[in-house]
Structures are given as C-alpha cells and as structure tokens.
C-alpha angles and dihedrals in degrees: 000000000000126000098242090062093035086064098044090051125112138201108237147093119269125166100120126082132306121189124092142241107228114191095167098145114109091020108134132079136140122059106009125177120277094007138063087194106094116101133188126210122195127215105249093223117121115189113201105197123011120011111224084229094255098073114161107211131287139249100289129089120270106277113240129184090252082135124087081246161028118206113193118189129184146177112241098224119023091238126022110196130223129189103255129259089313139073097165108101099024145327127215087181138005130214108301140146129164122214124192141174154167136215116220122200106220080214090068131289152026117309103222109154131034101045150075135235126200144176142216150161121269138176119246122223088284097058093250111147127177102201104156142004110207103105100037098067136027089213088119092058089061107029096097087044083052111031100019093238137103120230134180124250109292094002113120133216095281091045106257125126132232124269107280137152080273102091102223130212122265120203129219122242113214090191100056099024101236142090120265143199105178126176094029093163102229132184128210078224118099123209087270096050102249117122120261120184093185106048106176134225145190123224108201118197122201153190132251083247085047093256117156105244097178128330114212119194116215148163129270101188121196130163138189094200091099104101143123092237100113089069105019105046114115076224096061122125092229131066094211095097095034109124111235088240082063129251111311089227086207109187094232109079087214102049090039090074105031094054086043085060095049101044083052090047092062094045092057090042113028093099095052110095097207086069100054086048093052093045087053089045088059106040091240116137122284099236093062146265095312091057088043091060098032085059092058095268113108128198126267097200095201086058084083107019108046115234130201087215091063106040112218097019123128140070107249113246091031096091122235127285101254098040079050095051110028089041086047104050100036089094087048122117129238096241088219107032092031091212102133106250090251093056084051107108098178135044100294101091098039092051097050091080102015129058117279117103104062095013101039098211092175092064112131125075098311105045093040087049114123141196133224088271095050091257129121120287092198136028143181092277091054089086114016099040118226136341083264090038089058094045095050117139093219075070137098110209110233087012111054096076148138121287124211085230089072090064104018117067152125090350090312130117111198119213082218138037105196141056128239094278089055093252115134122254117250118212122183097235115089107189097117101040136153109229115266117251089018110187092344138006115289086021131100110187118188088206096057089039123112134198136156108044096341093302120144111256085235084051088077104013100041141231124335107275088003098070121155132313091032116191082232119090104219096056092056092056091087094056096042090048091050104040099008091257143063121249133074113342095260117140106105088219097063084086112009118077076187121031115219127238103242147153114193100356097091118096115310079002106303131163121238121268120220145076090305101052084051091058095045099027089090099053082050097053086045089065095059103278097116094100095047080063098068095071090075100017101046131245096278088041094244104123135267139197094286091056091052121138110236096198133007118284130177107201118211120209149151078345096308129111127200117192114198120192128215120284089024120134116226120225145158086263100058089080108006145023100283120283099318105041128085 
C-alpha cells in the first residue's frame, strides 16, 4: 500500500451508507448584509432522549456569530468498532476513535496557526460520562502480544489518551486542514458501567495567552455489537456454523464465539499451505489459530488478511479482510430467516455482524428515511451494493466507497446509488460532489472532502452514517449549539458576524439567503437565472426539499413581511405570481 494512502487511512467500522443528504436551501438569517431587519424565531420544542430527525430547533435564541469564533468537531465515522471487553482469543479492531475539528474566524477563514485545541470528557444531559477505559477492557493486557508495542493505561495505538477530566492536546493536520486527535481508545462503557454509544465530548480552542476562543461538544460514538455470535455462539440456533470437533461451549459469552471461529477456521484451513506458512510467518502455533490462543497468544486477524484500517498489515496472496468475509459469507444463511445474507436486500444481513440493532449506527437522513408503509427507504445496500458486491476484488477496503454524487445530483435526491452490479452511478452534474483523489488517488472519499471555505463536508453535515440531523440526541448537540437546531449546518450566521451578498458563492454554490438576496433576487432572475433557480426551487418554482426552511424566519421588505415555518419550502409563488409574475 502505498504511503499516501497509509497516511490517509483511519481506525473504524464502515459498511453503511455514505452519502449525504444536503437540504441547504433557506439556510441564512441574522445579520445579513445591507439590512438589520431580518428576525428569527425558534420552535419552542426540547426533546430529552432521542431527536425524530426533524427536530426544529430548541429554547434558546438563535445562535449568531456575534463571537470572534465557531469550532466544529466530529467524529470521522459515525461509529468506530472495538472488539468488546476482551482481547484474549483475537481482535479484528482495537480501541480506536478519531476526533477532528476545525476553528472558523467569523471574520472570514479558517483559523490554522496560533492556537490550541484540546480535548476532554464531559457528561450528556443524562450524567453519563465516559472518563477512562482501563478497566473496561483488557485490551491493554494484550496490546504488546497484538500490536507489538507497550502503552500506558488508558493511551491507544497513535498515542493519544482517552477522554478524561485531563484535557488533552489536538494536533493539527497540514494535509487535511483540521485538528486531529486520532486512536483515543474509547469504550461503549460510562464511568457507572452501563453502556453508552454516544459518549460525549468537548473540543476547547485557545489563544497563545490561554484564552477560550469557542468551545464545540461533540460525540465521540463506539460500539461492541460488532461480532461474529449470532453464528458462531455455541449457543446459536443454527449448526452451520457449528466446527466438526463440536462447539467449545466456552462460559464467557465473548471468548465462546470468537474461539468457535477460530477452531473452524483451522478446520477449513489447516491443508492450505499458504496458511501454515503463514502461521510459521507469524510465530503463531503449528497446530493452528485455537491452539494459538489457547497457549496465551491471540489473534490479531489483520496479521493475515490486510486491512485498510490497519495500514501494513497482511500477508501478500491471503486475500484482505473485506473481499474474505464478506466473499465468504455472502452464500450464508440468516439462521433465522434463512435468506442467505447476499439475497438480503434490507438491514438485516448487514446488521447481523456490524452494529445496528442495539447501536443504530445508521442512524442520520438516510438511514431514518420511511417509506408509506413505516420501512426503510434506504439500506446498506443502498449504497455499497451486495455482500459480494462489497467483497469484490475490483475493490479497496476503506476506499472503495459511496459518493454523495451517486445520490445527489441535478435537484434530485436517488433511493439508490449503485447499479445492479453494485457500481456507483455516475451523473454528469457535479454539485454535490465528494473531492477527487480524497484521501488518495482513484479514490473520492466524502470524509477527507471540503467544500465551503475550506471546511470538511462532515464539518457542517456531520459524521458518515450519522449525518445531521441524527435520531440520537447527542449527535445533534453540535448543530444545536452552533445554529439553535439540529440539521445541516446551514444557517449563514454560524460562522459569519456579517453575511456576504452573494449569488453563487454560498455553500455548493448557493446564493445567500436573507433580506438582502430578496431585494436583489429579481434583478438576478431578469438576467437569465431564473432557471438556475429551479435546482433548488423545483421545475414549476414551488419549492422543494433543497429550498426547505430550517427555523422559523419572518422576512421584512418594501413594507412586507413573510414568516416561513420550519419545515416550509420556499418558492416564486409564495409572494408573487411564479417567476415571472410581480
């Protein structure tokens, strides 16, 4: 691999969709340029525990850049994956959570140099705090047996620590533009044992002098639901999966599974000479993977089948991990369907070895979409095609991903990104795009693209699978905090103390929305832009979902006010006859 793409890659767990739904139309209110008449008015709605997805707003003021600064953090994946409470028998991934952030001067900019960034632990609105992870996994017992290094207590792979009361130091990425905090060892554990997905955390920016410039709180989501159990249990329903020497009916529930797979793992390999040489390559035992574990040495899975999550692992001719288990389980059945996982067309498949059913990591506009009948509107496949799809050798692992393109193009918003053959559609309109060569060449990465004024697209739309507004609760605090409701960081004066005149300079070339843009919006349409229009405002200039008011506004001109509530579309006829009319 090559080191380009060795640097760009990240720890985590991504095999739901990635595209994003965008809704930036109607976004700007406050301050805009040229007037002081423009008000905004919040829904006084507050949700405690889980958001529907098309929360309003909440009791607070709408929040306007009337600071010398915005930080947005995010989480890169929307759930990053360990390997439970033990490390013992094997690990597929450690600990392991990336934060990153960026600090935006409402004067104009990124803020890059001249400042520090920390992080630190903090409790949600329910008092769960996540403030250590020793103790909660023995991953630091076995850390020097799996990855041939020695941390301290509560210190991951890239040297960071988990979040604690200590805040602890960001760096800053030259490459990418943003500061980063990547390997924080997390654990889906709080302070008070109970599992928490959605652990928060809060980003402080500071001043050469160690003044607080802007503080952001974000989520830091982690989950232990990844595993192979509902197969591989000794306690499964179903004998498929069952080893010829007979399940190992092992008394901890997370060592049981994980020593079935490998005893039937050796069965199934143990005549293929590029496995014993790989098991003498390795130093593991001679008589397989079982007896490895069994002797005190787990099994670090990516030592074999390379893995872009863990850059220069593999051993060359055993193919990668995704192409081996999604190839190989394809033709599995469901033990309770009994629909082999590639014929599954919904959830279902996918979330029988990746989080979903208890963690929800599916969880923003896409995965919370229903149809008429209360189902999905989109699955994993909507994006990534089929099991074999998926484990396809044309494939990179971690690169070969959805775009938001696939979906997301001329006003129109597809139920399904790929084709039959699980390649992604190509349209010629680019407005929603994912950068090219993101984060390497070939590849086009929705989590390394930028967009508006340099900022990450998961900056303002929020983390893959999580994107905004999320139905949990703790996602959405990052874009309440910022614009006073959750959603799509879309309200110009997040950022701006003065909004810019624009027409197409706003984010994926969008105009600026405000007093201002009403009083100069028909000389615009006069010159011919009227048809530009119609991508956000529909072909009949009624409105559509990327015209869509995000809070309430009432707009003040020539001695005329229009109030909008949430949720509203805005279009020509809401105050005149169409496009043409007066």
């Amino acid at each position: 691999m090559n080191q380009r793409i060795n640097r760009a890659m990240r720890i985590g767990l991504s095999s739901v969709a990635a595209a994003l739904l965008v809704a930036c139309g109607g976004g700007g209110a406050g301050s805009d340029a040229g007037s002081a008449n423009v008000t905004a008015q919040m829904d006084k709605s507050r949700r405690t525990s889980s958001d529907s997805g098309s929360d309003s707003g909440s009791t607070s003021p709408t929040p306007t850049a009337n600071g010398n600064f915005t930080l947005l953090a995010w989480n890169d994946l929307g759930m990053h994956c360990v390997d439970g409470k033990d490390y013992s028998i094997f690990s597929i991934l450690p600990p392991y959570n990336n934060l990153h952030a960026q600090l935006v001067s409402t004067a104009g900019g990124l803020v890059t140099s001249g400042v520090t960034l920390t992080y630190e632990a903090m409790a949600d609105a329910t008092g769960s705090i996540n403030t250590s992870s020793v103790g909660k996994t023995n991953f630091w017992t076995w850390v020097k047996s799996l990855f041939g290094v020695t941390l301290a207590d509560n210190v991951g792979l890239k040297g960071n620590a988990t979040t604690s009361l200590t805040p602890r130091p960001m760096t800053f990425n030259t490459t990418n533009k943003w500061f980063e905090a990547e390997g924080i060892p997390i654990t889906p554990y709080d302070d008070k044992g109970v599992k928490n997905f959605y652990p928060m955390v809060k980003v402080v920016a500071k001043d050469a002098s160690g003044k607080v410039m802007a503080t952001a709180r974000t989520v830091l989501p982690v989950s232990d639901e990844m595993s192979c159990k509902s197969c591989h249990a000794s306690s499964t329903v179903s004998s498929d999966a069952k080893p010829t020497a007979g399940w190992v009916n092992d008394g901890d529930p997370e060592k049981d599974w994980k020593r079935n797979v490998l005893r039937l793992h050796d069965e199934k390999k143990m005549t293929n000479s590029a496995f014993t040489a790989a098991l003498n390559q390795l130093g593991y035992s001679a008589a397989g993977l079982a007896a490895t574990a069994q002797a005190g040495k787990p099994v670090l899975c990516a030592a074999c089948h390379s893995s872009n999550a863990l850059p220069g692992t593999g051993i060359a001719g055993i193919s990668p991990l995704t192409q081996a288990l999604h190839t190989l389980h394809a033709s599995v059945k469901d033990p309770i369907t009994q629909l082999t996982l590639n014929s599954s067309s919904n959830r279902t498949s996918c979330y029988m070895c990746h989080p979903g059913s208890e963690t929800q990591c599916l969880r923003g506009p896409m995965g919370n979409a229903l149809d008429v009948s209360g189902k999905p509107t989109m699955n994993c496949q909507s994006c990534h095609g089929s099991m074999l799809a998926v484990g396809s050798n044309a494939r990179t692992g971690w690169l070969s991903q959805p775009t938001c393109q696939s979906c997301h193009h001329d006003g129109k918003r597809e139920l399904s990104g790929v084709n039959a053959a699980g390649l992604p559609l190509v349209w010629a309109d680019q407005r929603f795009a994912s950068n090219t060569n993101a984060p390497a060449a070939g590849f086009n990465l929705y989590r390394f693209s930028t967009g508006h004024g340099g900022l990450q697209c998961e900056s303002c739309h929020g983390a893959t699978h999580a994107e905004f507004p999320s139905s949990q609760v703790n996602d959405n605090v990052l874009s309440k905090d910022v614009q006073g409701h959750a959603g799509t960081i879309a309200e110009c004066t997040a950022c701006h103390a003065t909004v810019p005149n624009t027409i197409t300079g706003g984010p994926h070339g969008m105009h600026t929305t405000g007093n201002a843009w009403i009083s100069s919006h028909e000389k615009v349409a006069e010159s011919g832009g009227a048809t530009a229009c119609a991508y956000c405002h529909g072909g009949d200039y009624r409105g559509t979902a990327l015209s869509q008011v995000k809070m309430s506004k009432t707009f003040t001109i020539e001695n005329r006010t229009k109030t909008y509530s949430a949720g509203q579309t805005v279009g020509c006829y809401d105050c005149h006859n169409g496009p043409n009319g007066e």
